[in-house]
C-alpha positions in Angstrom: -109.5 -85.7 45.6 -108.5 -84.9 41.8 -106.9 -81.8 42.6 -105.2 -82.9 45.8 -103.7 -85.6 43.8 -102.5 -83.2 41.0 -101.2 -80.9 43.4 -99.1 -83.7 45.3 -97.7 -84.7 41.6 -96.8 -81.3 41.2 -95.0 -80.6 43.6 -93.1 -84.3 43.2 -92.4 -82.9 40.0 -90.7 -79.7 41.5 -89.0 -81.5 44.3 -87.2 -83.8 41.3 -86.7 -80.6 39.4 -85.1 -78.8 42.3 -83.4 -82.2 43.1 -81.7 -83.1 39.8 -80.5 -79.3 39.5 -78.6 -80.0 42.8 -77.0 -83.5 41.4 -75.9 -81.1 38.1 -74.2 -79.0 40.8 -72.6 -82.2 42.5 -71.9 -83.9 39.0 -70.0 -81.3 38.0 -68.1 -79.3 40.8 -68.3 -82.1 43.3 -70.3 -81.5 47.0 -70.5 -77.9 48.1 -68.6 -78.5 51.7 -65.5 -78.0 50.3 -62.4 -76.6 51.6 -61.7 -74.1 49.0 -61.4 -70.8 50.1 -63.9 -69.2 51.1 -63.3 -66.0 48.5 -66.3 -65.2 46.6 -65.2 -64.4 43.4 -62.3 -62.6 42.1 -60.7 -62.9 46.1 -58.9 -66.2 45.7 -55.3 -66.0 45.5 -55.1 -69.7 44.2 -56.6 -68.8 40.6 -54.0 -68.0 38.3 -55.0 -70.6 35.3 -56.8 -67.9 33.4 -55.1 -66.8 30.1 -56.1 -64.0 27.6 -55.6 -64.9 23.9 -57.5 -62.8 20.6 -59.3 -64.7 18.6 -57.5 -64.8 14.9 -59.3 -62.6 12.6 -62.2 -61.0 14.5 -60.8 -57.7 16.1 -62.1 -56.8 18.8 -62.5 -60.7 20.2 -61.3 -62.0 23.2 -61.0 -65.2 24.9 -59.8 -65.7 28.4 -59.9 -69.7 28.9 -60.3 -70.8 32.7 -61.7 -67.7 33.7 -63.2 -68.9 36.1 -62.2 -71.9 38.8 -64.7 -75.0 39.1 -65.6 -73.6 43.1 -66.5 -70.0 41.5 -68.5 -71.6 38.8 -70.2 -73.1 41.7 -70.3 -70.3 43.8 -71.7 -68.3 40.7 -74.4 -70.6 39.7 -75.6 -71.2 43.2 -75.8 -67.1 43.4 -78.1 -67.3 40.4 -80.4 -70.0 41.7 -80.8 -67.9 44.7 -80.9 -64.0 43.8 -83.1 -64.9 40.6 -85.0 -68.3 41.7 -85.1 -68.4 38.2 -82.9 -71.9 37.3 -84.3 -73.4 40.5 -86.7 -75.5 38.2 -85.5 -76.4 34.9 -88.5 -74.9 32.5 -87.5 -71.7 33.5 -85.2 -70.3 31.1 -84.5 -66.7 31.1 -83.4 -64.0 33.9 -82.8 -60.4 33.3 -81.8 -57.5 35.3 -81.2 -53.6 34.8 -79.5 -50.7 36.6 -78.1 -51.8 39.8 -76.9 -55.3 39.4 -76.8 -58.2 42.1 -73.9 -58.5 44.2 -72.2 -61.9 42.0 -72.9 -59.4 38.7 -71.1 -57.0 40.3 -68.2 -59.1 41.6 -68.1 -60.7 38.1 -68.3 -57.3 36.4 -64.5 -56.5 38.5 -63.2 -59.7 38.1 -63.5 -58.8 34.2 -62.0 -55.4 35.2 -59.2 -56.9 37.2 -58.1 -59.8 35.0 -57.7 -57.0 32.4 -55.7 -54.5 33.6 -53.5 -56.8 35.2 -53.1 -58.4 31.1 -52.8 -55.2 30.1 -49.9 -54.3 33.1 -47.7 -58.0 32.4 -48.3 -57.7 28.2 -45.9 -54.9 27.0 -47.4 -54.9 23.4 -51.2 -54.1 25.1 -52.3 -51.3 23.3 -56.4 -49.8 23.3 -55.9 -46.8 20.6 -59.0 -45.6 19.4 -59.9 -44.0 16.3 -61.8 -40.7 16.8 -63.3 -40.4 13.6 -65.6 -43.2 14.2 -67.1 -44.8 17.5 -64.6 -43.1 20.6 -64.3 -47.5 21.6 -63.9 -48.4 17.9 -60.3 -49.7 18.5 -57.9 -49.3 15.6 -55.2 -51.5 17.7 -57.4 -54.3 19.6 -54.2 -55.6 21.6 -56.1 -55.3 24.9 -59.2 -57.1 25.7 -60.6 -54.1 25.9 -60.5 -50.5 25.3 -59.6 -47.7 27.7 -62.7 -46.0 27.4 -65.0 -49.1 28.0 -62.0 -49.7 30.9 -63.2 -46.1 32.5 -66.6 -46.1 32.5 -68.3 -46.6 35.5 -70.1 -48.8 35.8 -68.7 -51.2 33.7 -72.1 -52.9 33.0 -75.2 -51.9 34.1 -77.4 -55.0 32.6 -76.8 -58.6 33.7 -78.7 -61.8 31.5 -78.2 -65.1 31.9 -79.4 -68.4 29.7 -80.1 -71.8 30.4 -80.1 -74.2 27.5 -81.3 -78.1 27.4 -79.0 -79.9 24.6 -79.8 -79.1 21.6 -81.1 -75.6 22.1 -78.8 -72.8 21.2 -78.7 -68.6 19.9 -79.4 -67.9 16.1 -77.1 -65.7 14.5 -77.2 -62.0 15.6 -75.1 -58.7 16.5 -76.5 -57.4 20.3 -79.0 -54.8 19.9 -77.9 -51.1 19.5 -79.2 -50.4 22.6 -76.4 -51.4 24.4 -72.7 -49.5 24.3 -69.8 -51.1 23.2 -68.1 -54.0 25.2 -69.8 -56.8 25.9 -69.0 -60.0 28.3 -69.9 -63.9 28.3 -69.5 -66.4 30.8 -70.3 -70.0 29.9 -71.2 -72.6 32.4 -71.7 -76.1 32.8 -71.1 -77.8 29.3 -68.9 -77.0 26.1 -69.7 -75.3 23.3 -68.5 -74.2 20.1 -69.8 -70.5 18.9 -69.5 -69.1 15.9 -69.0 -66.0 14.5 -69.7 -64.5 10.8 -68.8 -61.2 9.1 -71.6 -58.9 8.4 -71.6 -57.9 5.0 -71.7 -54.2 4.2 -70.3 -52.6 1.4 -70.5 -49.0 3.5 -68.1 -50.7 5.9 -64.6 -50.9 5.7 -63.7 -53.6 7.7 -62.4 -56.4 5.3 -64.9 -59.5 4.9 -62.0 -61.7 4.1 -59.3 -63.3 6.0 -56.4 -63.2 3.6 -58.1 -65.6 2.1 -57.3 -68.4 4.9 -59.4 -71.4 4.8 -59.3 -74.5 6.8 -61.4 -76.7 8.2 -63.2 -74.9 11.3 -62.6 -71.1 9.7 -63.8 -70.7 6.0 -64.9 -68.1 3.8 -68.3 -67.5 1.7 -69.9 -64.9 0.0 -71.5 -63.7 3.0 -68.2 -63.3 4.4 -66.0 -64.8 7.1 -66.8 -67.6 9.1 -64.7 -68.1 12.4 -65.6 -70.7 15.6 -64.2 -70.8 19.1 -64.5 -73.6 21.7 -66.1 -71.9 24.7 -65.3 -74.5 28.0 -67.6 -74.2 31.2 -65.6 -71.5 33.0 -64.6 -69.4 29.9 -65.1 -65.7 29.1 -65.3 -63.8 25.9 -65.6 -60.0 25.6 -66.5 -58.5 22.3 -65.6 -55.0 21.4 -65.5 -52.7 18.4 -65.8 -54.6 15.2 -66.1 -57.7 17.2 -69.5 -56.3 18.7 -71.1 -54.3 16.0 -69.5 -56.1 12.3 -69.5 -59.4 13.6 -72.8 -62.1 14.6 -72.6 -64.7 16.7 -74.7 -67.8 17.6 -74.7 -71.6 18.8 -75.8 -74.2 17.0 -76.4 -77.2 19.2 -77.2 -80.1 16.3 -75.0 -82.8 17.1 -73.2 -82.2 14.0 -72.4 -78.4 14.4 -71.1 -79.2 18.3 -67.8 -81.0 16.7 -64.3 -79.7 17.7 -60.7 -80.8 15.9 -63.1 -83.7 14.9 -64.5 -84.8 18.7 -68.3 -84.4 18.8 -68.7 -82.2 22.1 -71.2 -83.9 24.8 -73.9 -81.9 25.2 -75.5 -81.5 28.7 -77.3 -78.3 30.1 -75.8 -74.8 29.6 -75.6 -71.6 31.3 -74.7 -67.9 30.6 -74.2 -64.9 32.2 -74.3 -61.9 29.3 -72.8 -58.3 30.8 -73.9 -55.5 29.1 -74.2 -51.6 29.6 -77.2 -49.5 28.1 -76.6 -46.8 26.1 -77.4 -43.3 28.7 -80.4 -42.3 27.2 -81.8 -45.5 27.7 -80.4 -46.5 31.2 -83.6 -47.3 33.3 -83.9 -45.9 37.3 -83.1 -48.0 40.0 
Protein backbone atom coordinates (compact mmCIF):
# COMPACT_ATOMS: atom_id res chain seq x y z
CA UNK A 1 0.00 0.00 0.00
CA UNK A 2 3.22 2.36 0.82
CA UNK A 3 4.50 2.20 -2.46
CA UNK A 4 1.26 2.51 -4.36
CA UNK A 5 0.64 5.55 -2.43
CA UNK A 6 4.17 7.05 -3.24
CA UNK A 7 3.85 6.20 -6.72
CA UNK A 8 0.19 7.95 -7.00
CA UNK A 9 2.08 11.14 -5.23
CA UNK A 10 4.56 10.90 -7.77
CA UNK A 11 3.02 11.07 -10.48
CA UNK A 12 0.58 14.04 -8.90
CA UNK A 13 3.72 15.63 -8.65
CA UNK A 14 4.63 15.19 -12.43
CA UNK A 15 1.13 15.89 -13.59
CA UNK A 16 1.45 19.50 -11.58
CA UNK A 17 4.95 19.76 -13.00
CA UNK A 18 3.84 19.13 -16.55
CA UNK A 19 0.73 21.25 -15.68
CA UNK A 20 2.32 24.50 -14.39
CA UNK A 21 4.94 24.29 -17.39
CA UNK A 22 1.81 24.57 -19.65
CA UNK A 23 0.29 27.70 -17.56
CA UNK A 24 4.10 29.35 -18.05
CA UNK A 25 3.35 28.81 -21.77
CA UNK A 26 -0.22 30.35 -21.46
CA UNK A 27 1.02 33.15 -19.02
CA UNK A 28 3.23 34.29 -21.27
CA UNK A 29 2.35 33.80 -25.05
CA UNK A 30 -1.33 33.41 -24.38
CA UNK A 31 -3.38 29.84 -25.49
CA UNK A 32 -1.67 28.00 -28.34
CA UNK A 33 -4.89 28.01 -30.81
CA UNK A 34 -3.94 31.08 -32.16
CA UNK A 35 -4.42 32.51 -35.44
CA UNK A 36 -0.98 33.46 -36.20
CA UNK A 37 0.49 32.08 -39.05
CA UNK A 38 1.22 28.98 -39.21
CA UNK A 39 5.16 29.65 -40.37
CA UNK A 40 7.50 27.85 -38.21
CA UNK A 41 10.20 29.99 -37.73
CA UNK A 42 11.88 32.32 -39.84
CA UNK A 43 8.62 31.82 -42.59
CA UNK A 44 6.49 34.61 -41.23
CA UNK A 45 6.22 37.59 -43.33
CA UNK A 46 4.66 39.59 -40.31
CA UNK A 47 8.10 39.76 -38.27
CA UNK A 48 9.96 42.67 -39.04
CA UNK A 49 10.47 44.17 -35.31
CA UNK A 50 13.91 42.67 -35.05
CA UNK A 51 16.80 45.24 -35.07
CA UNK A 52 20.59 44.67 -35.07
CA UNK A 53 22.61 47.10 -32.88
CA UNK A 54 26.76 46.35 -31.51
CA UNK A 55 27.13 46.54 -28.24
CA UNK A 56 29.45 49.73 -27.36
CA UNK A 57 32.87 48.60 -26.51
CA UNK A 58 32.98 44.80 -26.92
CA UNK A 59 33.87 44.09 -30.74
CA UNK A 60 32.64 41.44 -31.93
CA UNK A 61 29.07 41.74 -29.86
CA UNK A 62 25.85 41.80 -31.25
CA UNK A 63 22.43 42.24 -30.17
CA UNK A 64 19.41 41.80 -32.33
CA UNK A 65 16.33 42.87 -29.86
CA UNK A 66 12.95 41.14 -30.88
CA UNK A 67 14.53 38.48 -32.62
CA UNK A 68 12.16 36.50 -32.20
CA UNK A 69 7.99 37.11 -32.11
CA UNK A 70 5.99 35.94 -28.85
CA UNK A 71 4.15 32.90 -31.33
CA UNK A 72 7.93 31.66 -32.35
CA UNK A 73 9.01 31.87 -28.82
CA UNK A 74 6.11 29.59 -28.33
CA UNK A 75 6.54 27.60 -31.17
CA UNK A 76 10.31 27.18 -30.12
CA UNK A 77 9.85 26.28 -26.56
CA UNK A 78 7.12 23.88 -27.33
CA UNK A 79 9.78 22.20 -29.92
CA UNK A 80 12.09 21.79 -27.00
CA UNK A 81 9.61 20.21 -24.59
CA UNK A 82 8.90 17.77 -27.28
CA UNK A 83 12.25 16.85 -29.33
CA UNK A 84 14.20 16.83 -25.88
CA UNK A 85 11.39 15.97 -23.14
CA UNK A 86 13.94 17.49 -21.25
CA UNK A 87 11.87 20.89 -19.78
CA UNK A 88 8.72 18.79 -19.62
CA UNK A 89 9.28 18.64 -15.69
CA UNK A 90 10.88 21.43 -14.09
CA UNK A 91 13.99 19.64 -12.22
CA UNK A 92 15.41 18.84 -15.34
CA UNK A 93 17.75 21.42 -16.38
CA UNK A 94 20.10 20.81 -19.11
CA UNK A 95 19.75 19.39 -22.88
CA UNK A 96 22.53 18.95 -25.30
CA UNK A 97 22.96 17.88 -28.79
CA UNK A 98 25.85 17.24 -31.41
CA UNK A 99 26.33 16.85 -35.19
CA UNK A 100 23.02 16.83 -36.91
CA UNK A 101 20.75 19.22 -35.07
CA UNK A 102 16.86 18.98 -34.58
CA UNK A 103 14.79 20.46 -37.03
CA UNK A 104 13.81 24.00 -34.69
CA UNK A 105 17.98 24.14 -34.29
CA UNK A 106 18.19 24.07 -37.62
CA UNK A 107 15.50 26.56 -38.55
CA UNK A 108 16.85 28.82 -35.84
CA UNK A 109 20.46 28.30 -37.01
CA UNK A 110 18.97 30.16 -40.74
CA UNK A 111 16.91 32.50 -39.21
CA UNK A 112 20.38 33.78 -37.65
CA UNK A 113 21.77 33.35 -41.17
CA UNK A 114 18.97 35.23 -42.83
CA UNK A 115 18.40 38.06 -40.43
CA UNK A 116 22.15 38.77 -41.17
CA UNK A 117 22.69 39.01 -44.52
CA UNK A 118 19.69 40.82 -45.06
CA UNK A 119 21.52 43.57 -42.17
CA UNK A 120 24.38 43.22 -43.94
CA UNK A 121 22.44 43.82 -47.63
CA UNK A 122 20.15 47.19 -46.10
CA UNK A 123 23.48 48.60 -43.87
CA UNK A 124 25.86 50.15 -46.41
CA UNK A 125 28.70 50.64 -43.79
CA UNK A 126 28.47 46.43 -43.02
CA UNK A 127 31.90 45.46 -43.30
CA UNK A 128 33.41 41.60 -41.95
CA UNK A 129 37.33 42.29 -42.82
CA UNK A 130 39.45 39.90 -41.26
CA UNK A 131 42.91 40.04 -40.22
CA UNK A 132 45.04 37.16 -41.61
CA UNK A 133 47.74 37.32 -39.34
CA UNK A 134 45.69 36.09 -36.46
CA UNK A 135 42.44 33.89 -36.25
CA UNK A 136 41.01 33.94 -40.31
CA UNK A 137 37.25 35.18 -38.24
CA UNK A 138 39.22 37.57 -35.95
CA UNK A 139 37.51 40.62 -37.45
CA UNK A 140 39.55 43.85 -37.53
CA UNK A 141 36.20 45.76 -38.71
CA UNK A 142 33.19 44.05 -36.64
CA UNK A 143 30.42 46.19 -38.52
CA UNK A 144 28.43 42.99 -39.39
CA UNK A 145 27.13 40.67 -36.87
CA UNK A 146 29.23 38.44 -38.14
CA UNK A 147 32.09 37.60 -40.25
CA UNK A 148 32.09 36.26 -43.81
CA UNK A 149 33.83 33.21 -42.99
CA UNK A 150 31.59 32.17 -39.99
CA UNK A 151 28.77 33.41 -42.75
CA UNK A 152 30.18 30.47 -45.31
CA UNK A 153 30.63 27.72 -43.34
CA UNK A 154 28.39 25.07 -43.59
CA UNK A 155 26.89 24.20 -41.27
CA UNK A 156 26.66 27.14 -39.42
CA UNK A 157 26.43 25.35 -36.06
CA UNK A 158 26.68 21.94 -35.56
CA UNK A 159 25.95 21.83 -31.47
CA UNK A 160 22.70 23.10 -30.05
CA UNK A 161 22.33 23.60 -25.82
CA UNK A 162 19.78 24.96 -24.06
CA UNK A 163 19.30 26.12 -20.13
CA UNK A 164 16.55 26.34 -17.88
CA UNK A 165 16.99 28.55 -14.80
CA UNK A 166 14.64 28.99 -11.61
CA UNK A 167 15.08 32.78 -10.31
CA UNK A 168 17.88 33.24 -8.86
CA UNK A 169 20.12 30.74 -10.61
CA UNK A 170 22.36 32.08 -13.28
CA UNK A 171 26.09 31.32 -15.44
CA UNK A 172 29.46 32.39 -13.59
CA UNK A 173 31.76 34.24 -15.51
CA UNK A 174 33.50 32.37 -18.46
CA UNK A 175 34.81 32.56 -22.24
CA UNK A 176 33.15 29.21 -24.20
CA UNK A 177 35.50 26.45 -24.23
CA UNK A 178 38.18 26.25 -27.13
CA UNK A 179 36.60 23.52 -28.41
CA UNK A 180 34.27 25.29 -30.22
CA UNK A 181 35.04 27.73 -33.50
CA UNK A 182 34.35 31.15 -33.52
CA UNK A 183 30.74 32.62 -33.63
CA UNK A 184 28.63 31.85 -31.21
CA UNK A 185 24.56 32.38 -30.76
CA UNK A 186 22.05 33.00 -27.79
CA UNK A 187 18.54 33.05 -27.58
CA UNK A 188 16.88 34.00 -24.32
CA UNK A 189 13.39 33.01 -23.43
CA UNK A 190 10.81 33.60 -21.06
CA UNK A 191 12.07 36.30 -18.44
CA UNK A 192 14.59 39.32 -18.62
CA UNK A 193 17.89 39.39 -17.82
CA UNK A 194 20.82 41.48 -17.56
CA UNK A 195 24.36 39.74 -18.70
CA UNK A 196 27.44 40.98 -18.22
CA UNK A 197 30.51 40.92 -19.88
CA UNK A 198 34.28 41.62 -18.59
CA UNK A 199 37.64 42.00 -20.31
CA UNK A 200 40.08 39.28 -19.96
CA UNK A 201 43.20 40.53 -18.86
CA UNK A 202 46.24 39.55 -20.79
CA UNK A 203 49.22 41.45 -21.22
CA UNK A 204 50.11 39.09 -24.52
CA UNK A 205 46.98 40.54 -25.98
CA UNK A 206 46.50 43.56 -27.67
CA UNK A 207 43.09 44.26 -27.52
CA UNK A 208 42.74 47.35 -25.14
CA UNK A 209 41.28 46.53 -21.54
CA UNK A 210 39.98 50.06 -21.38
CA UNK A 211 37.20 51.94 -22.76
CA UNK A 212 38.52 55.38 -23.23
CA UNK A 213 38.25 55.48 -19.95
CA UNK A 214 34.26 55.82 -20.03
CA UNK A 215 32.53 55.14 -16.77
CA UNK A 216 29.02 55.36 -15.83
CA UNK A 217 26.75 53.73 -13.92
CA UNK A 218 25.99 50.19 -15.71
CA UNK A 219 29.65 50.15 -17.74
CA UNK A 220 32.75 50.80 -15.41
CA UNK A 221 36.28 50.03 -15.38
CA UNK A 222 38.63 48.01 -12.80
CA UNK A 223 41.83 46.61 -12.67
CA UNK A 224 40.69 43.55 -14.11
CA UNK A 225 39.46 45.42 -16.96
CA UNK A 226 36.23 46.45 -18.58
CA UNK A 227 32.98 45.76 -17.31
CA UNK A 228 30.01 46.13 -19.84
CA UNK A 229 26.04 44.85 -19.23
CA UNK A 230 23.29 44.33 -21.76
CA UNK A 231 19.53 43.73 -21.11
CA UNK A 232 18.74 40.56 -22.78
CA UNK A 233 14.41 40.54 -23.25
CA UNK A 234 12.70 37.03 -23.76
CA UNK A 235 12.93 36.90 -27.62
CA UNK A 236 16.46 38.45 -27.99
CA UNK A 237 19.59 37.16 -29.71
CA UNK A 238 23.24 37.88 -29.16
CA UNK A 239 26.08 36.45 -31.27
CA UNK A 240 29.59 36.78 -30.19
CA UNK A 241 32.51 36.80 -32.44
CA UNK A 242 36.22 37.52 -32.46
CA UNK A 243 37.32 39.38 -29.48
CA UNK A 244 33.75 39.20 -28.25
CA UNK A 245 34.10 35.30 -28.03
CA UNK A 246 37.62 34.56 -27.03
CA UNK A 247 38.84 38.23 -24.89
CA UNK A 248 35.69 38.70 -23.42
CA UNK A 249 33.55 36.42 -20.29
CA UNK A 250 30.28 36.54 -19.85
CA UNK A 251 27.79 35.42 -17.04
CA UNK A 252 24.33 36.12 -15.18
CA UNK A 253 23.99 37.03 -11.96
CA UNK A 254 20.47 36.49 -10.73
CA UNK A 255 20.74 38.18 -6.92
CA UNK A 256 17.99 40.52 -6.80
CA UNK A 257 20.43 43.23 -6.60
CA UNK A 258 22.61 42.42 -9.78
CA UNK A 259 19.08 41.96 -12.00
CA UNK A 260 18.57 45.97 -11.92
CA UNK A 261 18.24 47.91 -15.19
CA UNK A 262 18.31 52.02 -15.57
CA UNK A 263 17.38 51.57 -11.87
CA UNK A 264 14.15 49.02 -12.23
CA UNK A 265 14.80 45.73 -10.48
CA UNK A 266 13.92 43.15 -13.31
CA UNK A 267 11.20 40.38 -12.10
CA UNK A 268 12.63 37.31 -12.15
CA UNK A 269 10.63 34.25 -13.32
CA UNK A 270 11.98 31.04 -15.01
CA UNK A 271 14.49 31.29 -17.91
CA UNK A 272 15.44 29.59 -20.98
CA UNK A 273 18.28 29.40 -23.59
CA UNK A 274 19.17 28.01 -26.66
CA UNK A 275 23.23 28.31 -27.05
CA UNK A 276 24.43 27.56 -30.99
CA UNK A 277 27.73 26.58 -31.35
CA UNK A 278 30.05 24.69 -33.97
CA UNK A 279 32.99 22.28 -32.91
CA UNK A 280 36.11 22.74 -33.99
CA UNK A 281 36.78 19.75 -37.15
CA UNK A 282 38.87 17.66 -35.31
CA UNK A 283 36.54 17.32 -32.70
CA UNK A 284 33.15 17.21 -34.65
CA UNK A 285 31.51 13.89 -33.40
CA UNK A 286 29.64 11.33 -36.15
CA UNK A 287 26.13 11.32 -36.61
Amino acid sequence: MEEEQEEEEEEEQEFKHENDHRLLFSSIFGDSDSEESEDWLYGSPHHTNERWESVEHVDGLWRCNHFLSPNQQQRILKAIETDCGVFLYLWWTQAMRFGRLPDWALDLSSQIHNSVLKFKSMDSKCSTKTDPISSPSMAVQSQCPLPEDILLREPLFDQMIANSYEPGEGITAHVDLLRFEDGIAIVSLLSPCVMCFRSVPDPLCSCPNKVNGHINEDNQLNDTGAKVQILLSPGDLIVMSGTARYKWTHEINRNKDQQVWQGEALKQERRISVTLRRLCPELVLGD
